[in-house]
C-alpha positions as CSV (number, residue, x, y, z in Angstrom):
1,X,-26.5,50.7,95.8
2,X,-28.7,50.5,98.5
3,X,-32.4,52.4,97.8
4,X,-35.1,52.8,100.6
5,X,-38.6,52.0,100.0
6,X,-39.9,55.7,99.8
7,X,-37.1,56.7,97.4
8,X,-37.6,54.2,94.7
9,X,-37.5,55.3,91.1
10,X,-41.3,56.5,89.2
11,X,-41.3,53.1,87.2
12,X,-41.1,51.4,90.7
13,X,-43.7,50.5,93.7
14,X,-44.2,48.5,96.4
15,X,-47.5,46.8,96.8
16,X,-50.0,48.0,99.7
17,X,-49.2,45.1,102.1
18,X,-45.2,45.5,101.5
19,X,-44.4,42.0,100.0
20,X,-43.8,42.4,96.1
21,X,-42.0,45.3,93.6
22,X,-43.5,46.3,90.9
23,X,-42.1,47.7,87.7
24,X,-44.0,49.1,85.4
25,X,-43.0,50.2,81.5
26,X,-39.1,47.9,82.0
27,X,-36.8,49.5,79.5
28,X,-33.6,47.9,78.7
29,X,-32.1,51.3,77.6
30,X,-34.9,53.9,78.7
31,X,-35.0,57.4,77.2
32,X,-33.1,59.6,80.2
33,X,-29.8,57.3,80.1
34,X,-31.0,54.7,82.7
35,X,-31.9,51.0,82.7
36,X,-34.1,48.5,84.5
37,X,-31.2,45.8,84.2
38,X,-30.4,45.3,87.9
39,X,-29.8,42.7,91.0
40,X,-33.2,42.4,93.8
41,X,-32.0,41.7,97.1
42,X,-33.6,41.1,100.5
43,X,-32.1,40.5,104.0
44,X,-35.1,40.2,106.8
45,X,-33.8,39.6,110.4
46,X,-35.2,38.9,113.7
47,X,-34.0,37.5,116.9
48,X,-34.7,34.0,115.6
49,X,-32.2,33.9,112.6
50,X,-32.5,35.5,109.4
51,X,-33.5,35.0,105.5
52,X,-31.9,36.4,102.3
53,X,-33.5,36.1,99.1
54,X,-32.1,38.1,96.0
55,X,-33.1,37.8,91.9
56,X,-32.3,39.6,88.9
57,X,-34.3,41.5,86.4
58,X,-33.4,41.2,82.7
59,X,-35.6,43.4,80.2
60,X,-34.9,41.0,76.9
61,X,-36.4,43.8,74.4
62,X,-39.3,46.1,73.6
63,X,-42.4,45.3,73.6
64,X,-44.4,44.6,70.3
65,X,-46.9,47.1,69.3
């Protein structure tokens, strides 16, 4: 699923100058269904070539109180 920058879930941000995602409160089974479990990917092209970069996120459990 592809997901445009201004359409990215409430838990989820992009920092001011573009460059990082930020996910706040992960949840490996959160309370409406969803889950945070999911494949980063990143294609940047130019007319000099292009890059790809991709990573997962894996939310191991909840956080201790």
């Amino acid at each position: 699923m592809r997901v445009a920058a201004n359409k990215l879930p409430d838990r989820m941000r992009l920092a001011n100058d573009g460059t990082e995602l930020i996910l706040s409160e992960a949840c490996k089974e959160c309370a409406d269904g969803s889950s945070d479990l999911q494949v980063i990917q990143c294609n940047a092209s130019n007319v000099h070539g292009y890059t790809f970069g991709d990573g997962y996120i894996n939310v191991l459990g909840k956080k201790d109180t």
